[in-house]
SERO-4910 file (N, C-alpha, C, O; in steps of 0.05 Angstrom, whole numbers):
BEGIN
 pado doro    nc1    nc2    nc3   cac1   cac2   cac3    cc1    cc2    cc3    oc1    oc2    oc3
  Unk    A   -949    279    401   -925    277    418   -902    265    402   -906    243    390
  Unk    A   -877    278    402   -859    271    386   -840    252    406   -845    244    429
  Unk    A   -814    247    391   -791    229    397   -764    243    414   -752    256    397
  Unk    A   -755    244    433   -731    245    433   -701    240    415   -703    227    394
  Unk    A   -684    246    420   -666    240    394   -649    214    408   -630    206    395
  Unk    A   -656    198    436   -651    179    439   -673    157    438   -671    133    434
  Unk    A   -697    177    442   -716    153    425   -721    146    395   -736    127    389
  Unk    A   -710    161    376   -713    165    351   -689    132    344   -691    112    331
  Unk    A   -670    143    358   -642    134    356   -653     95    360   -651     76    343
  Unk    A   -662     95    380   -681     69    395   -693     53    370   -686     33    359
  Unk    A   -715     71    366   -735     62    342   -716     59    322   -724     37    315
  Unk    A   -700     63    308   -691     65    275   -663     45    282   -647     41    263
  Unk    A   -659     33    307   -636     24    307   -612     25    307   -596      6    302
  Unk    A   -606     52    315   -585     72    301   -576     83    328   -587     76    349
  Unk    A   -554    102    327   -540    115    356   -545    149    354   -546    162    333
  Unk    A   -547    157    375   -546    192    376   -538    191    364   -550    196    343
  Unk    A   -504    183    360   -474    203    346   -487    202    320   -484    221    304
  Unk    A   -499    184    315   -497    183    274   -532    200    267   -536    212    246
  Unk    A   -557    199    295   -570    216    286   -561    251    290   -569    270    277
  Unk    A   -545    251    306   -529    274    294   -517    285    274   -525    305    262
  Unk    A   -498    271    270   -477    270    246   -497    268    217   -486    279    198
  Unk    A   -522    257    211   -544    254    190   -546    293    189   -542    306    169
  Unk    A   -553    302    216   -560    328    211   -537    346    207   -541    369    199
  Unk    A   -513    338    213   -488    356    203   -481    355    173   -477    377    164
  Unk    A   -480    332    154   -476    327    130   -502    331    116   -506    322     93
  Unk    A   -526    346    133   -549    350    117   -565    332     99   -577    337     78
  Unk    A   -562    304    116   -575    279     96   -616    282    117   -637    271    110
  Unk    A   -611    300    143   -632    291    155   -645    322    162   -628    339    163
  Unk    A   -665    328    165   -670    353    176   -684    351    202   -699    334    212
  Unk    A   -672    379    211   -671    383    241   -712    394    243   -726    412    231
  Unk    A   -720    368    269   -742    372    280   -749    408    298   -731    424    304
  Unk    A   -774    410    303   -777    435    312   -778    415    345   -778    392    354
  Unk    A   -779    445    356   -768    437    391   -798    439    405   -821    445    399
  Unk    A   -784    430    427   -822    432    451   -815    463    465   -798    479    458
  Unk    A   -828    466    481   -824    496    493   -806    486    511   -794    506    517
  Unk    A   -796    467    524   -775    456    541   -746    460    524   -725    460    535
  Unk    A   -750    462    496   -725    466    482   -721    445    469   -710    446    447
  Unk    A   -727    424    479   -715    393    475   -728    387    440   -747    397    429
  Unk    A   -706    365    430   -723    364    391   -745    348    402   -746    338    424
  Unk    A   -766    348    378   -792    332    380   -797    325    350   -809    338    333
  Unk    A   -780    290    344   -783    281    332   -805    274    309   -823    267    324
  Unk    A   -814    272    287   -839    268    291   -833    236    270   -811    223    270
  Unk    A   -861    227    251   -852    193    233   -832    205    204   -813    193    194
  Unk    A   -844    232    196   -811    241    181   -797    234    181   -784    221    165
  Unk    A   -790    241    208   -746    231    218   -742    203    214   -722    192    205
  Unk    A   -764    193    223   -761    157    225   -756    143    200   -743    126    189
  Unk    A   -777    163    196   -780    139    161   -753    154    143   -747    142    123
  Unk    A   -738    178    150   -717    183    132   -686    183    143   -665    192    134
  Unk    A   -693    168    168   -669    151    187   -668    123    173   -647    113    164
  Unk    A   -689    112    172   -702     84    162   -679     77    137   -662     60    133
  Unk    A   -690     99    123   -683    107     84   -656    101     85   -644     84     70
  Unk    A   -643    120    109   -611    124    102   -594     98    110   -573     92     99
  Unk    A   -607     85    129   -587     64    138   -601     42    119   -588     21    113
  Unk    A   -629     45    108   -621     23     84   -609     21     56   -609      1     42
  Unk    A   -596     53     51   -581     59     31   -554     53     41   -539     43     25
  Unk    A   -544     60     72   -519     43     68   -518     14     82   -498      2     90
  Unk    A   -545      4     83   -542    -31     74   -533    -47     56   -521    -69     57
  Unk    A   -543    -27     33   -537    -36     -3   -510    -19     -3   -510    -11    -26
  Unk    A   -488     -8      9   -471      1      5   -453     32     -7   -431     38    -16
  Unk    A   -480     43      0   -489     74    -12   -473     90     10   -485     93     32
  Unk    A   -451    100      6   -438    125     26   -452    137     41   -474    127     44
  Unk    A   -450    151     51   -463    177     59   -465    201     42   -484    215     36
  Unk    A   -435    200     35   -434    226     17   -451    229     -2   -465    249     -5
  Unk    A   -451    210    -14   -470    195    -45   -497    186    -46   -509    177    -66
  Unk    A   -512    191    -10   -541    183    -16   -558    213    -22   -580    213    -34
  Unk    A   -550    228    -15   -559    258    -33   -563    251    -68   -584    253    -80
  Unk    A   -533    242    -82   -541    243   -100   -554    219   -116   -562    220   -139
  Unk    A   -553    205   -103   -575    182   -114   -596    183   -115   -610    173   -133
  Unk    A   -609    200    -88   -632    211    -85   -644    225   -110   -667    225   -118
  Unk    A   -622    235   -119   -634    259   -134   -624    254   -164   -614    270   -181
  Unk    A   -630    227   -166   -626    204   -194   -642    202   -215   -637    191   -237
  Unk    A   -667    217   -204   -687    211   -219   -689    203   -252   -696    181   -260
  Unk    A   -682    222   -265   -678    220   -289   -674    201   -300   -687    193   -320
  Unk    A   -653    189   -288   -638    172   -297   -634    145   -268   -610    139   -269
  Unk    A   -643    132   -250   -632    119   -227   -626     98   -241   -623     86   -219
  Unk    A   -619     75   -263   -607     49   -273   -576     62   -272   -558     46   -266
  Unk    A   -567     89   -278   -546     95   -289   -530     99   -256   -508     88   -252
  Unk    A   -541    115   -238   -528    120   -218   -531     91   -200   -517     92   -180
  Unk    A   -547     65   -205   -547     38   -188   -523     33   -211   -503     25   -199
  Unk    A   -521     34   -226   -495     20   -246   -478     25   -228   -472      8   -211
  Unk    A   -467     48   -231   -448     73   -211   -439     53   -190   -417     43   -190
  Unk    A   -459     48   -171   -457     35   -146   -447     16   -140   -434     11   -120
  Unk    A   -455     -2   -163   -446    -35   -172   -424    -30   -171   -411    -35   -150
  Unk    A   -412    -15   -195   -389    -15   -201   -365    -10   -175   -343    -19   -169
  Unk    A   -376      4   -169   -362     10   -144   -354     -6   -124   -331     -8   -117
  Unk    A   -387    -28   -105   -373    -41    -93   -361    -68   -109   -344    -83    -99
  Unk    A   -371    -71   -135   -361    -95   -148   -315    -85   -141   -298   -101   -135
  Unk    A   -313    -61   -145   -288    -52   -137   -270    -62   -110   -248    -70   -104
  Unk    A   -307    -53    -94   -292    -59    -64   -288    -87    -54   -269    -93    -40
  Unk    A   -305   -101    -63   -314   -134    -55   -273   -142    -73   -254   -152    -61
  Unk    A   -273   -132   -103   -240   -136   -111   -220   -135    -87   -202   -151    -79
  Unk    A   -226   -118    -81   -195   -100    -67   -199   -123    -36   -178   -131    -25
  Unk    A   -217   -129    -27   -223   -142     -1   -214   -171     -7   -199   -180     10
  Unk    A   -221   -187    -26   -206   -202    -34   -181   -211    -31   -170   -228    -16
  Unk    A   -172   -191    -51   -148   -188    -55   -129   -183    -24   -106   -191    -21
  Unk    A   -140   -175    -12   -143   -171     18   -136   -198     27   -113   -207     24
  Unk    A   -156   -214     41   -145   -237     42   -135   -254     45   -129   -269     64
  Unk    A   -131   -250     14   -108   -265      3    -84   -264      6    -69   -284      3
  Unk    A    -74   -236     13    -48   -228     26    -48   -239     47    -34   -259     49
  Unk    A    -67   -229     72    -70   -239    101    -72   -274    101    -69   -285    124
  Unk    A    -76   -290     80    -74   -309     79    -49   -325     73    -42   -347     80
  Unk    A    -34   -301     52     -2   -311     64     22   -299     77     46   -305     76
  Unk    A      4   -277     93     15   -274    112     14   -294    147     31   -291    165
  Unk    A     -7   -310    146    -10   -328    167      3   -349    159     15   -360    177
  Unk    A      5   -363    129     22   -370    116     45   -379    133     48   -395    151
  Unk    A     63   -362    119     92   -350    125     99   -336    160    120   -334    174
  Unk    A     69   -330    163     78   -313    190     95   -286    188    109   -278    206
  Unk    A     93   -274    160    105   -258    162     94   -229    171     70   -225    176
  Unk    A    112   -210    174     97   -184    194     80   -177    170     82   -184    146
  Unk    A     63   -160    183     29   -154    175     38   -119    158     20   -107    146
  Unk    A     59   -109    159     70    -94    152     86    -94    117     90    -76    101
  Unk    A     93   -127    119    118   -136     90     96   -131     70     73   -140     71
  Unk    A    106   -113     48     94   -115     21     92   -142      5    106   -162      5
  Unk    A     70   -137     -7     75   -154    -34    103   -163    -46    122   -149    -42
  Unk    A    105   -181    -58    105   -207    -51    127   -217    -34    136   -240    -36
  Unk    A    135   -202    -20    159   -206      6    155   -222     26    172   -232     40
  Unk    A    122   -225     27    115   -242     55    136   -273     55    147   -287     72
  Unk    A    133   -272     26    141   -307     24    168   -307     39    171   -329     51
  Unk    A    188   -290     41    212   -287     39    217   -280     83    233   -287    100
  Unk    A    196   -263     80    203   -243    105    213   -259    126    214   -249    148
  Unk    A    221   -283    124    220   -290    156    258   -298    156    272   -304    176
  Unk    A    268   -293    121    305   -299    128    315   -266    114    339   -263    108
  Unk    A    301   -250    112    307   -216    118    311   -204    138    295   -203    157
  Unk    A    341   -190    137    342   -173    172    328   -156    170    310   -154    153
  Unk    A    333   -142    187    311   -119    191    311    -89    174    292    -77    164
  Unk    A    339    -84    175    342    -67    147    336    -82    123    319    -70    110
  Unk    A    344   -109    108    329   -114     85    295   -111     79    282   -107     58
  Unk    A    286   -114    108    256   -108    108    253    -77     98    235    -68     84
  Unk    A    273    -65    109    270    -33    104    266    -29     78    247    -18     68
  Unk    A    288    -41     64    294    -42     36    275    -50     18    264    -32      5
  Unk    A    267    -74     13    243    -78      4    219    -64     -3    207    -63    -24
  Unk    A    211    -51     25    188    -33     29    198     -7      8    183      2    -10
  Unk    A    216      0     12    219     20     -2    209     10    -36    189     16    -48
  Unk    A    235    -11    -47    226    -21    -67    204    -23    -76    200    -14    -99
  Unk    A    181    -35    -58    160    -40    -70    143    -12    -73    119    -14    -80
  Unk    A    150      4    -70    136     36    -78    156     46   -105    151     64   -121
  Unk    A    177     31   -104    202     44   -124    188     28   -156    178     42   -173
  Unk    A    189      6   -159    184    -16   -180    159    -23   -182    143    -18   -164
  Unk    A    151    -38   -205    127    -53   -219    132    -79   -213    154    -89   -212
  Unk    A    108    -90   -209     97   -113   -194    110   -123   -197    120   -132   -177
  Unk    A    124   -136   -232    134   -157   -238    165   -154   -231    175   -174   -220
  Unk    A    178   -136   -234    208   -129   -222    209   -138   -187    225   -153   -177
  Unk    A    190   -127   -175    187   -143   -155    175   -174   -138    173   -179   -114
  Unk    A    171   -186   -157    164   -214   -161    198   -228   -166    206   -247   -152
  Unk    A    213   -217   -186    245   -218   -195    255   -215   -167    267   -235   -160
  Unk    A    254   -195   -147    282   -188   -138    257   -202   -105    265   -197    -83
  Unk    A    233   -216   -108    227   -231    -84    244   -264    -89    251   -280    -72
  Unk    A    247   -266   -121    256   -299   -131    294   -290   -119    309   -308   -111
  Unk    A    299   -272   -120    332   -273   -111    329   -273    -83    333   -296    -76
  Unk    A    326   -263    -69    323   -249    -34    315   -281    -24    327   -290     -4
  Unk    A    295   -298    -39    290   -327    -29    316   -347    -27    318   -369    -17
  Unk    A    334   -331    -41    359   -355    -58    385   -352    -38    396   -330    -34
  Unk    A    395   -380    -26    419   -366    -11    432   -359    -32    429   -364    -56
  Unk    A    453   -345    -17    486   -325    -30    506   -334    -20    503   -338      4
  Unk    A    527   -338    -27    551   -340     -7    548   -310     -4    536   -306     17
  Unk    A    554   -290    -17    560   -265     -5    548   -248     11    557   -226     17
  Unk    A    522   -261     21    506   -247     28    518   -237     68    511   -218     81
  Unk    A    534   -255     73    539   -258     97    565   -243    103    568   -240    127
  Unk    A    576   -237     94    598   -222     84    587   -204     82    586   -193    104
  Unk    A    574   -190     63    554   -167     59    552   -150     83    561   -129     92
  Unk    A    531   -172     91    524   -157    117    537   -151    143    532   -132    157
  Unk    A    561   -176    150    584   -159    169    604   -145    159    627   -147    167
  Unk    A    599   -135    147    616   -125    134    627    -96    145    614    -77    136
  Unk    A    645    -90    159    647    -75    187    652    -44    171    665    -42    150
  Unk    A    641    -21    185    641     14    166    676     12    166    690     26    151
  Unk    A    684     -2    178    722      8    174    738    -14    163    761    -20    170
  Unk    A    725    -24    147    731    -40    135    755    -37    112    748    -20     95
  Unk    A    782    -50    108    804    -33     97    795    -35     66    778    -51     58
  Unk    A    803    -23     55    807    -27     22    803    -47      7    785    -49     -9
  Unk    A    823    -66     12    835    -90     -1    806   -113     14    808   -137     10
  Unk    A    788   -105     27    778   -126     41    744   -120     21    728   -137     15
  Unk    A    741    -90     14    720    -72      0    713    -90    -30    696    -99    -45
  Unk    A    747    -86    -27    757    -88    -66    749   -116    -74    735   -121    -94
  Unk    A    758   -137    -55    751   -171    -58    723   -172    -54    714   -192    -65
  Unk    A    706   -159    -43    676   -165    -43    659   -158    -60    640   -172    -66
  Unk    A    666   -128    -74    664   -112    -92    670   -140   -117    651   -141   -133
  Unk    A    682   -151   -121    694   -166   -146    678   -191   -145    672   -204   -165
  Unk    A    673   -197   -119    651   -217   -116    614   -218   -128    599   -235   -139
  Unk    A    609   -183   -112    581   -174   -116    580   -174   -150    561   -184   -161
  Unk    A    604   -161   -167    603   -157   -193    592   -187   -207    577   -193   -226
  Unk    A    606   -201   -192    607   -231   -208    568   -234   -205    554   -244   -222
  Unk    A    559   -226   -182    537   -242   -174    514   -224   -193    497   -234   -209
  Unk    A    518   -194   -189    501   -176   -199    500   -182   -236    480   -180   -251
  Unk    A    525   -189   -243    518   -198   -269    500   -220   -271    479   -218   -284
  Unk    A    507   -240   -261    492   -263   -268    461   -266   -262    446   -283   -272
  Unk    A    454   -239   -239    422   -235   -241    419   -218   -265    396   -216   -274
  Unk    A    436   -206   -275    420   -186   -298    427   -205   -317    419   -192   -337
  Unk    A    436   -225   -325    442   -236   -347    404   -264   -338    390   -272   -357
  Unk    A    400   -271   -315    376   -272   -315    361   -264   -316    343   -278   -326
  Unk    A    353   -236   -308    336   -216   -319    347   -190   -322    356   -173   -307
  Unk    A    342   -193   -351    359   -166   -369    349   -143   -362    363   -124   -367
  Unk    A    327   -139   -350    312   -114   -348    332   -102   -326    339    -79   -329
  Unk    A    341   -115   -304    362   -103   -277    385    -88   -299    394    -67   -291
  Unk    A    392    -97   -322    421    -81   -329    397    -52   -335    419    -41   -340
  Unk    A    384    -39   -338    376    -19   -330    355    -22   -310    334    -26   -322
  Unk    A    351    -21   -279    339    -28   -266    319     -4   -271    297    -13   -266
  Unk    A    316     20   -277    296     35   -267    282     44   -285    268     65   -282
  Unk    A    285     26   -313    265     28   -334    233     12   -319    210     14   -327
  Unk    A    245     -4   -295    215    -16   -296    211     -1   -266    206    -17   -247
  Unk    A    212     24   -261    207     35   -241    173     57   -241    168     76   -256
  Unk    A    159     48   -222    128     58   -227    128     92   -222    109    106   -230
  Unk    A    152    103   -208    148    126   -207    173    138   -231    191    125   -243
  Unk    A    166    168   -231    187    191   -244    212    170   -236    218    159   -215
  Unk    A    223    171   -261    265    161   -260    275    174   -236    283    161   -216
  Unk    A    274    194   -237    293    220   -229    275    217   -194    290    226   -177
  Unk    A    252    207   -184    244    207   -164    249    176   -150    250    171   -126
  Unk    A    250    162   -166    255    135   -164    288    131   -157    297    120   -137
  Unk    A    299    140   -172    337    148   -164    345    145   -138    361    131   -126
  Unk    A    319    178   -129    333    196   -107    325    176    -84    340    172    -65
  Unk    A    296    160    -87    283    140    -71    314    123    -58    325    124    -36
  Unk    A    317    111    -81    334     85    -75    368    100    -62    377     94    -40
  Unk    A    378    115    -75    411    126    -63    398    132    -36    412    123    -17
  Unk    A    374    145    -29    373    159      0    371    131     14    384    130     34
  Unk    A    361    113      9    353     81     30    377     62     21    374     40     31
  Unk    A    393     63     11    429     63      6    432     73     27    423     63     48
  Unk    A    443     94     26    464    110     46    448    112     73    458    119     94
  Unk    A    424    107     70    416    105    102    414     79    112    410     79    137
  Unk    A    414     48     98    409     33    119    440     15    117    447      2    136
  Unk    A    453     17     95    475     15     96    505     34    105    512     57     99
  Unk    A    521     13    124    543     28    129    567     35    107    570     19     89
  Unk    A    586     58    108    603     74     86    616     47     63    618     46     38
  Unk    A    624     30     82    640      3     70    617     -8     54    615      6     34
  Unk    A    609    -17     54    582    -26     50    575    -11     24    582    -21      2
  Unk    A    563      8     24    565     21     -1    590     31    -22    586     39    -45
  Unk    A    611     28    -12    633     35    -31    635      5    -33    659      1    -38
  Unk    A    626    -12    -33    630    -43    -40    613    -47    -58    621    -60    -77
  Unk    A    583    -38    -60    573    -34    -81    571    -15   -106    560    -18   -128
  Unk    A    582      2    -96    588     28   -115    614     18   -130    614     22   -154
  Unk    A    637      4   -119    651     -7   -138    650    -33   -152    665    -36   -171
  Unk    A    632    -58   -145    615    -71   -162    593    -57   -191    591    -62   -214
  Unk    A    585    -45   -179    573    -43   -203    597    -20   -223    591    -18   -247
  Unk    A    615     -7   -216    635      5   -230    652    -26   -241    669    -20   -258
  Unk    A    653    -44   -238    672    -57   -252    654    -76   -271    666    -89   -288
  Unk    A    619    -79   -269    610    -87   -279    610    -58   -307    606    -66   -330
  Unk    A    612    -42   -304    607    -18   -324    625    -18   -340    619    -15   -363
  Unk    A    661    -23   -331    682    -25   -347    692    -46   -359    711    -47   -375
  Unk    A    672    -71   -349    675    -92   -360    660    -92   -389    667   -106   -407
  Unk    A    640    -75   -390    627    -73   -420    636    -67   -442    643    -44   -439
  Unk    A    640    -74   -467    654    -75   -489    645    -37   -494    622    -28   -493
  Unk    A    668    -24   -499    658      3   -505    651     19   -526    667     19   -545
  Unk    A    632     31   -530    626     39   -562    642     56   -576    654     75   -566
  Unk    A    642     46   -607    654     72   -618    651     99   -608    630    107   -598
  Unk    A    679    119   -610    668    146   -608    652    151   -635    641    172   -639
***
């Protein structure tokens, strides 16, 4: 007399869905039936229900207990494999954490990248935008740099930001002359900003299009022709080379 597949499920500790799902990914083979139709388990299933959930005890996929199984030759090389792997995951969970640890910290949203948490709580809501982007745009350490400025008040920063889309000329031009003053003095602290996108983790040319499109979208027209002519007077201010 065999098992039902909710008594199988019973005995091995385990739920229908996943003694199902064992027979869809082909880790389990399907019992023969009673003349009622119904499966009839037999200690096979048990003992290789048993097998599978104590391979993912030790942290063995699903996908991957096929081929472990079939290790023979060699099984020190494919348990290496394994190590290595969760020795990977146990890393990354960590590291895990440790974020969520300063993110309760700071209280900052569960959302802010690396290392912004520290910062997130005197960022509006478009600088949050901004950032995020950044931190897919730049390498770790460029963004460690531009989390040490974003921490630092500005006089201009306030200005900056009301800084109204109809804003006249002469009002662009004085802020513009201001941002120049400020933008130098971070690249004259870190030289790597006078070419910012040498330390960029993706393609130049993809990294570019990243940053002008989250420009012109979280900033208003004034706003950007305030920085578009800052960094033009930081450009003409440079001693020019021979032709």
């Amino acid at each position: 007399m065999g098992w039902s597949t909710r008594q199988l499920a019973e005995l091995a500790g385990t739920t229908v869905k996943a003694i199902r799902h064992y027979h869809q990914i082909g880790l389990l083979d399907e019992p023969d039936r009673a003349a009622n139709g119904y499966k009839q388990y037999e200690t096979s299933h048990l003992v290789r229900v048993l097998q599978i959930t104590r391979m993912k005890e030790l942290g063995v996929p699903l996908a991957a207990i096929s081929a472990m199984e079939r290790a023979d030759d060699d099984p020190e090389a494919a348990i290496e494999v394994l190590d290595a792997d969760l020795a990977a995951t146990i890393e990354r969970l960590q590291r895990i954490r440790s974020e969520l640890a300063i993110v309760l910290k700071y209280r900052a949203p569960v959302d802010m990248p690396t290392p912004f948490q520290l910062v997130a709580g005197s960022l509006s809501e478009r600088d949050r935008k901004l950032v995020t982007v950044l931190s897919r745009v730049f390498e770790p350490d460029a963004l460690e740099d531009f989390r040490a400025l974003l921490g630092e008040h500005n006089d201009n920063d306030q200005q900056f930001d009301t800084l109204p889309t109809d804003a006249d000329a002469d009002v662009i031009e004085e802020l513009a002359q201001h941002l120049a003053v400020e933008i130098q003095r971070d690249q004259e602290r870190f030289p790597w900003m006078t070419d910012s996108l040498g330390k960029a983790k993706l393609n130049r040319q993809f990294a570019e299009s990243a940053l002008q499109t989250a420009i012109l979208d979280l900033y208003n027209p004034a706003q950007v022709k305030a920085l578009a002519r800052a960094f033009a007077i930081i450009e003409n201010s440079r001693p020019q080379s021979p032709p």
